[in-house]
C-alpha positions in Angstrom: -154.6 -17.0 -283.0 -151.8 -15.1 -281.5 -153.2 -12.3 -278.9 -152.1 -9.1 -280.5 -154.4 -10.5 -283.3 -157.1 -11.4 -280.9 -156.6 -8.0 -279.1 -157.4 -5.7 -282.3 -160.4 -8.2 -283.4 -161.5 -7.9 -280.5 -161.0 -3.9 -280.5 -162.3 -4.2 -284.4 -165.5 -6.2 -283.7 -166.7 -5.2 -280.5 -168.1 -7.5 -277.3 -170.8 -9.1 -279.1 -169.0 -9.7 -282.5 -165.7 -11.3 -281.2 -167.2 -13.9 -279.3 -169.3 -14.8 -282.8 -165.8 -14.9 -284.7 -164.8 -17.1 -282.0 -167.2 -19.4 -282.6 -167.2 -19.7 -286.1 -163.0 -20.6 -285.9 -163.3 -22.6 -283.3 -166.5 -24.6 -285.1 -164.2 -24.7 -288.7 -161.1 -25.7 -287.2 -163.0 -28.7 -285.4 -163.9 -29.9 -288.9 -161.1 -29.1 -291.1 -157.2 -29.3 -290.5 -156.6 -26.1 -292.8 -154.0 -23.4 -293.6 -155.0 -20.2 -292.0 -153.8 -17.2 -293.9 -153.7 -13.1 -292.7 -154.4 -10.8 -294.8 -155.6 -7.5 -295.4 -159.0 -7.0 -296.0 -160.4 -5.7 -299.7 -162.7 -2.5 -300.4 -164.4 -1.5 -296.7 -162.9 -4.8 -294.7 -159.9 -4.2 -292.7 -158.9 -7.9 -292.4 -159.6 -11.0 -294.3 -158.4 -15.1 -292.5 -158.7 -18.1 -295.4 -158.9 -21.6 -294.9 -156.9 -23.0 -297.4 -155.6 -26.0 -298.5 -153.9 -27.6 -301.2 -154.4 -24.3 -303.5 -158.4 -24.2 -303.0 -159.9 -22.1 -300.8 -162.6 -23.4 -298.2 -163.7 -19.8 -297.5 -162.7 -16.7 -295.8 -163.8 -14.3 -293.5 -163.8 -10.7 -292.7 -163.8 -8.2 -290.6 -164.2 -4.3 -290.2 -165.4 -2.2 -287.0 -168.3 -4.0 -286.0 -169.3 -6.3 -289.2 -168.1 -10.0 -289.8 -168.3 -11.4 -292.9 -168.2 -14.9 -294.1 -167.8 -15.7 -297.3 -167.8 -19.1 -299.4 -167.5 -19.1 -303.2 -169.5 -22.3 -305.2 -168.0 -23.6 -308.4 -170.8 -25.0 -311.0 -170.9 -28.5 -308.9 -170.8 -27.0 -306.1 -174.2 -24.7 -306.5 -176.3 -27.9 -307.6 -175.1 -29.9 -304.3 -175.2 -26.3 -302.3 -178.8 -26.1 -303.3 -179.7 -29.4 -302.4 -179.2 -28.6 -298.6 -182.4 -25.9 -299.0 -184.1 -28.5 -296.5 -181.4 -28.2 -294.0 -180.4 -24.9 -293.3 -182.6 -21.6 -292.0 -184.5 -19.6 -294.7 -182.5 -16.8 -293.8 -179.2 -19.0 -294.9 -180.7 -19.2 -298.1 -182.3 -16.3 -299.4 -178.4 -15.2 -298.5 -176.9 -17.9 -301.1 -180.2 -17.8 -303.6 -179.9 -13.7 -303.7 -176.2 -13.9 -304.3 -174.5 -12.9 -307.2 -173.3 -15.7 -309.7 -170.1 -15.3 -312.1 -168.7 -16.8 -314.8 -166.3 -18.9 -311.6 -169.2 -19.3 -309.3 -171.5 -17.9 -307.0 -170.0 -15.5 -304.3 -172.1 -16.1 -301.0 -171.0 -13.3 -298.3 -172.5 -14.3 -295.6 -172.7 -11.1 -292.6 -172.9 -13.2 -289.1 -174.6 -11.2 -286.4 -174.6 -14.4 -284.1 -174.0 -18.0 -283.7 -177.2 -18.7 -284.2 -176.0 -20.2 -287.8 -173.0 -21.8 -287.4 -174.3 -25.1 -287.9 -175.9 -24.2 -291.2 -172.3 -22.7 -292.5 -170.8 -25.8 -292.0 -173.5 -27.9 -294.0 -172.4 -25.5 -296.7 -168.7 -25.8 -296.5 -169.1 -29.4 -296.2 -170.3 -29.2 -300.3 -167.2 -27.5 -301.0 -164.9 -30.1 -298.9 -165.9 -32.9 -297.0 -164.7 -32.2 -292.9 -160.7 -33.8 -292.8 -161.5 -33.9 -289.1 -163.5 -36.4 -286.7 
């Protein structure tokens, strides 16, 4: 990430948060070689990063003064597979995913990070959308 886009995160989110965002890049860009794409944010986020790749989006997070968000969108496939992993992620992970809203393209999971804590139970997730294109 170039540093005047570190510098405003960092600004943005604050010294607990940035380190959090950090962490979650650094742990999806371990598994998956993807396109990262800037953008501004939508209603009260100021900025939004995708991972992309070939036209499909892995997911994309957010930020705004002090609030991350992560968020990963399940086609009908996905959901069945998504829900299989109850057993191996944290029940806070999810009642987040079961208590999101489903539409006629999926179920919109926005997930609001206030650690690290549950990195490792993101990446189960995304790993239903895409299988990791990294070793």
């Amino acid at each position: 990430m170039e540093a005047e886009k570190r510098e405003i995160l960092s600004s943005l989110l604050g010294a607990e948060l940035y380190p959090v965002w950090e962490a979650l890049c650094a742990a999806i860009e371990e598994k998956y070689d993807m396109d990262r794409i800037w953008d501004k944010g939508y209603r009260d986020w100021v900025w939004e990063y995708k991972y992309r790749r070939g036209g499909k989006t892995l997911c994309t997070l957010y930020a705004k003064e002090m609030a991350i968000g992560l968020q990963i969108i399940f086609g009908r496939d996905e959901r069945a597979k998504a829900e299989a992993k109850r057993e191996e992620v944290s029940a806070e992970v999810y009642r987040v995913y079961e208590e999101a809203a489903t539409f006629h393209d999926g179920k919109w999971v926005m997930f609001l990070p206030t650690d690290a804590a549950a990195i490792s139970d993101y990446l189960k997730l995304l790993a239903v959308k895409r299988r990791p294109n990294r070793k």
